[in-house]
C-alpha positions as CSV (number, residue, x, y, z in Angstrom):
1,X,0.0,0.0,0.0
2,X,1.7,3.0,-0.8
3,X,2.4,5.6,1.5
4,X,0.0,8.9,1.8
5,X,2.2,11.8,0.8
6,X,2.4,14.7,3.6
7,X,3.2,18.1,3.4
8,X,6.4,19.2,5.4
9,X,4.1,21.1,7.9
10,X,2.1,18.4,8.2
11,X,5.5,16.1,8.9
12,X,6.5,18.6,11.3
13,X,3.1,18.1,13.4
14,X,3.4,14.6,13.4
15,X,7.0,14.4,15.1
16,X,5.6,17.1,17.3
17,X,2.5,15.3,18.4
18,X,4.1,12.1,18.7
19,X,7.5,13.2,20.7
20,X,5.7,15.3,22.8
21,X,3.1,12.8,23.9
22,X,5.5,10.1,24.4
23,X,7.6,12.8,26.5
24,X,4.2,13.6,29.0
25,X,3.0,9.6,28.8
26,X,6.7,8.6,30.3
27,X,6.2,10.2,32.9
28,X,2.5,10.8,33.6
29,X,0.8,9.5,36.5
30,X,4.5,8.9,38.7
31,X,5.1,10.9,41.8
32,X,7.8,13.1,40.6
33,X,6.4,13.3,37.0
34,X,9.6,14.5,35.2
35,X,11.9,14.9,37.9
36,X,12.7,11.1,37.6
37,X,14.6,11.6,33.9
38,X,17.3,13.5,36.7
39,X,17.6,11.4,39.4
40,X,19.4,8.7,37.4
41,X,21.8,10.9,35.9
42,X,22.3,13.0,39.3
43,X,22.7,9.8,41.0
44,X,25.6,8.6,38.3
45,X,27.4,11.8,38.9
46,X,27.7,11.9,42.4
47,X,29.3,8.5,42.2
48,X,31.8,9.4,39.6
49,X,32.3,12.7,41.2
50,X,33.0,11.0,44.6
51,X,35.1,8.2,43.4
52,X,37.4,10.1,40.3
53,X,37.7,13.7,42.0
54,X,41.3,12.7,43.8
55,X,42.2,11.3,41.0
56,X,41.3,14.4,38.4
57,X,39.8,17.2,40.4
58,X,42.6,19.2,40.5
59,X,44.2,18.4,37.2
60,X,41.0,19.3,35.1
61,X,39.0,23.0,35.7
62,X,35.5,23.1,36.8
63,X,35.8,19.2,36.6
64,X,32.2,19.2,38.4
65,X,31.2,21.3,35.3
66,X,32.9,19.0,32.9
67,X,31.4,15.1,34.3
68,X,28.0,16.6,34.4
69,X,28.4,18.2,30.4
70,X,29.6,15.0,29.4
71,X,26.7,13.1,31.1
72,X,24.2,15.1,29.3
73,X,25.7,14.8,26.1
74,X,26.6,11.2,27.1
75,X,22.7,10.1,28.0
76,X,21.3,12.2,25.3
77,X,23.1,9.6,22.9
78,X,21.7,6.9,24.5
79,X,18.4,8.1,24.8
80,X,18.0,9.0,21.1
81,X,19.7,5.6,19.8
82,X,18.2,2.9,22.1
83,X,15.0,5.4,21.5
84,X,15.0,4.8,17.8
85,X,15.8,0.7,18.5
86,X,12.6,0.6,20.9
87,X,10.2,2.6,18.4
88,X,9.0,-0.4,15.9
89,X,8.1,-2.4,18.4
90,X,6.1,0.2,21.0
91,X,4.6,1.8,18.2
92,X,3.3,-1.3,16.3
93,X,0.2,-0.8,16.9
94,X,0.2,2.5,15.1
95,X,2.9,1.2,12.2
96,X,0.3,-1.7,11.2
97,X,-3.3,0.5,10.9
98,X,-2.0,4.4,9.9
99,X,-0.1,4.9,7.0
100,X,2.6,7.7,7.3
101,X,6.3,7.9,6.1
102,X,7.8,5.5,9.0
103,X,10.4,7.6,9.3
104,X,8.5,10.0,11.1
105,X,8.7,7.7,13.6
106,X,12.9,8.4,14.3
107,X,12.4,12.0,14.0
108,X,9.9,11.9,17.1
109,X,12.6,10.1,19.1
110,X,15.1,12.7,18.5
111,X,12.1,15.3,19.5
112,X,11.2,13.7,23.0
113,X,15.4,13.3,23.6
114,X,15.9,17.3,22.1
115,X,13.0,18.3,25.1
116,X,14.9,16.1,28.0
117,X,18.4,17.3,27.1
118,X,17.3,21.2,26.7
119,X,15.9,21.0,30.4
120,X,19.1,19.2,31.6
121,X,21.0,21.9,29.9
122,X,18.9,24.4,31.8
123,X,20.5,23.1,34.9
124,X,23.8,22.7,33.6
125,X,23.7,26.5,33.3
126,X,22.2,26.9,36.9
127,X,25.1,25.5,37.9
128,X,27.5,27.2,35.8
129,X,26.1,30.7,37.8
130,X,28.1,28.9,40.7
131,X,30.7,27.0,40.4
132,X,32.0,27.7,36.9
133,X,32.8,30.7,34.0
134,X,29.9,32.6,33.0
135,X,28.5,31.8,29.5
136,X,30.5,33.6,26.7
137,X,30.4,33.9,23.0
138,X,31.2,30.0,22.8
139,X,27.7,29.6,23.7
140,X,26.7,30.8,20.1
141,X,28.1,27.3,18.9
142,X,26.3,24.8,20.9
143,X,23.1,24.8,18.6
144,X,25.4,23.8,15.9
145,X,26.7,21.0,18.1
146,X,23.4,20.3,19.0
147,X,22.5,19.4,15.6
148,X,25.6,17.6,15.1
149,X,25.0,15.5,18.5
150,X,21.6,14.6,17.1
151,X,22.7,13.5,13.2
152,X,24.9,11.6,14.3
153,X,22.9,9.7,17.3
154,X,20.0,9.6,14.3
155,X,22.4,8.2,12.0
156,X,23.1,5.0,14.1
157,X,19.8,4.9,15.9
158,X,18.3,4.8,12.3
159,X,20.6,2.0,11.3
160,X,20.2,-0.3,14.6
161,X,16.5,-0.1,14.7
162,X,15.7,-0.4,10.4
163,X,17.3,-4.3,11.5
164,X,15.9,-4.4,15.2
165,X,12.5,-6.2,13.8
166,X,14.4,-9.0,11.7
167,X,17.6,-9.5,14.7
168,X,16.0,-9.7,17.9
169,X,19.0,-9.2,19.1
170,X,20.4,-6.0,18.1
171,X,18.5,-4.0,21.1
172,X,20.5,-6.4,23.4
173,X,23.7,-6.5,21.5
174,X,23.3,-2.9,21.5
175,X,22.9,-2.0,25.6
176,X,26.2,-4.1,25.7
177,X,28.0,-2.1,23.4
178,X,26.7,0.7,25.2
179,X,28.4,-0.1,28.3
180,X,31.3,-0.6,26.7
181,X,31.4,2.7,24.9
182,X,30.9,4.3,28.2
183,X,34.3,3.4,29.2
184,X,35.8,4.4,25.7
185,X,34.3,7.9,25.8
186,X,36.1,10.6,28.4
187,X,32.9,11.7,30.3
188,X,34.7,10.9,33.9
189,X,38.6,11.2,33.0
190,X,41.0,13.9,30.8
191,X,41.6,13.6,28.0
192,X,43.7,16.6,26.2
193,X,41.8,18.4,23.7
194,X,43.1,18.5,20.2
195,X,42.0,20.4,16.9
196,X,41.5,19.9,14.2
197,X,41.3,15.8,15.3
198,X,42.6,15.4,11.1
199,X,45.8,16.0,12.9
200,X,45.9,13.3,15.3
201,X,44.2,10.9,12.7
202,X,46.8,11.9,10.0
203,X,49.7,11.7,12.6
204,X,48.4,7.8,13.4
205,X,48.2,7.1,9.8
206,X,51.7,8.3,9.3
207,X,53.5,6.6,12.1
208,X,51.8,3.7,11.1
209,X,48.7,2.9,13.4
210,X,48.6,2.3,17.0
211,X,51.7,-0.2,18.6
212,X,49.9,-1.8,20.8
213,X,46.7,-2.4,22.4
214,X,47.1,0.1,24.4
215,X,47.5,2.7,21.7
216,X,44.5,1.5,20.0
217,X,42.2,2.4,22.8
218,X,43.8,5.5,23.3
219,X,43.3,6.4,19.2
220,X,39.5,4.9,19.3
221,X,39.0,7.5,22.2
222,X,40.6,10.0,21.0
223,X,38.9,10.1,17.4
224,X,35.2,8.5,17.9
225,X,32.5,10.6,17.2
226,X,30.7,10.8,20.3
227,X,34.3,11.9,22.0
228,X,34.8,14.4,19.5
229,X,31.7,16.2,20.1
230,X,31.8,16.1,24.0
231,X,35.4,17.2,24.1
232,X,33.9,20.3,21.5
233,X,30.9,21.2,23.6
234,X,33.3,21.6,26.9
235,X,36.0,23.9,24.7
236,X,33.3,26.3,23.9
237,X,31.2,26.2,27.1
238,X,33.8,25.7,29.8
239,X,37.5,26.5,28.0
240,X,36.0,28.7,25.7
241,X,38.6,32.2,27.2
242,X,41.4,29.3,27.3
243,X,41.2,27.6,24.0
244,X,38.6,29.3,21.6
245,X,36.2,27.4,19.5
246,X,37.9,24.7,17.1
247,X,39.0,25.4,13.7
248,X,36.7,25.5,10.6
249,X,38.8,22.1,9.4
250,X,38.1,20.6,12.4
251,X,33.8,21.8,12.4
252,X,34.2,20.7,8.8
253,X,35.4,17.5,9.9
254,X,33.0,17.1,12.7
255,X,29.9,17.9,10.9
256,X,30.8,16.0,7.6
257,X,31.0,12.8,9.7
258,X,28.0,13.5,11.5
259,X,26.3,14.1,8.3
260,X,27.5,10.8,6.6
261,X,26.6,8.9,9.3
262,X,22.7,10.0,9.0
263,X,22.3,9.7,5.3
264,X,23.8,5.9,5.9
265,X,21.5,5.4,8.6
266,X,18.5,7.0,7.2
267,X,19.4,5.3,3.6
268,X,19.5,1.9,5.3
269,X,16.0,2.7,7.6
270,X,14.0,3.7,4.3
271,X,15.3,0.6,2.6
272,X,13.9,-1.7,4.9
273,X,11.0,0.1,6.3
274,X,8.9,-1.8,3.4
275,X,9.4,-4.7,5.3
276,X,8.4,-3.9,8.5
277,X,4.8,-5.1,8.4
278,X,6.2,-8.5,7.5
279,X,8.6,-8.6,10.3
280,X,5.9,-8.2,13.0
């Protein structure tokens, strides 16, 4: 049956309605209603403050300011991707009686995660007034890593969940490899920032790779995406008078990654969202 076409205002509703329902419905009905999408991450960062402050408290700068950036950023890649894996299957009863561009369907994920991250980053400035730098002209750049966080989070969610139907499997394989990449992403320790990354990656390339194991963990830290854009959103909101924003090779960089990575996942999610219905 094909699809009905919709206008793009008419796209744009739908996304709305549907993120911002799912966004009310999570929490409706619970004691603390919204309060509770805090007390996980608030919880997490008073452990890793607690346990990693001798360690790195005095060596990094407003390090309370830089765990609790990197947990936002950190939990709003989570939420969009295992948000996108989740979708065909709580919304099945919708997928199998409307007909609308399934796609819709990743967009309104990255909608409810956009609304829980901009309130987290409300109090991420709250506490800024206190303990940290007061917000300066590197503030102008987070929207743009904003969008960039949220292609490239898209990008993979879109991928994992256009397979999530035919491999059972992938939302578990997936929450393992989460776990993993929490360790492999500097949201509790230092790591120095460098730009434009093309300079590491190019200095790896011609030494000839990493030596050891050792140096290949250190190089997959260093140069995956999701480090890349937390270790940009602290230069501009905490180092911002320090270091200045990156250079336009290393935005270019940056964004053309993030940007590839959607259209593959996006490319792969249309393929096979023809085949959902059959995969129920």
């Amino acid at each position: 049956m094909p699809v009905k076409r919709y206008t793009w205002r008419q796209m744009v509703l739908v996304v709305w309605a549907i993120g911002w329902s799912d966004f009310v419905m999570k929490y409706r009905g619970s004691f603390l209603g919204y309060l509770w999408s805090f007390v996980p991450m608030i919880v997490r960062f008073l452990v890793i403050f607690h346990i990693f402050r001798p360690f790195v408290g005095e060596e990094v700068p407003y390090y309370p300011l830089y765990l609790f950036l990197g947990l936002i950023i950190w939990q709003h890649f989570c939420g969009v991707t295992s948000g996108c894996i989740s979708a065909l299957e709580s919304k099945s009863a919708i997928i199998q009686k409307v007909n609308f561009p399934r796609i819709l369907l990743m967009f309104a994920v990255g909608c409810q995660q956009a609304i829980i991250c901009a309130t987290e980053f409300l109090l991420f400035l709250c506490i800024t007034f206190f303990l940290g730098p007061l917000p300066g002209a590197g503030y102008i750049y987070f929207p743009f890593l904003f969008v960039q966080m949220s292609l490239l989070a898209l990008g993979i969610g879109m991928f994992l969940s256009a397979y999530s139907l035919k491999f059972r499997d992938v939302s578990h394989l997936w929450s393992v490899l989460l776990q993993v990449l929490f360790w492999l992403t500097p949201i509790m320790y230092f790591k120095e920032m460098e730009a434009p990354i093309s300079r590491t990656a190019v200095g790896l390339l011609t030494g000839g790779g990493p030596q050891n194991l050792w140096g290949f963990f250190d190089a997959f830290i260093r140069l995956q995406p999701v480090s890349m854009l937390m270790q940009d959103a602290r230069r501009v909101l905490l180092y911002y008078e320090d270091i200045g924003l990156p250079t336009l090779v290393h935005i270019g960089g940056a964004t053309a990654v993030c940007l590839v990575i959607f259209l593959v996942g996006a490319a792969a999610y249309l393929r096979r969202s023809t085949l959902f219905l059959q995969e129920y």
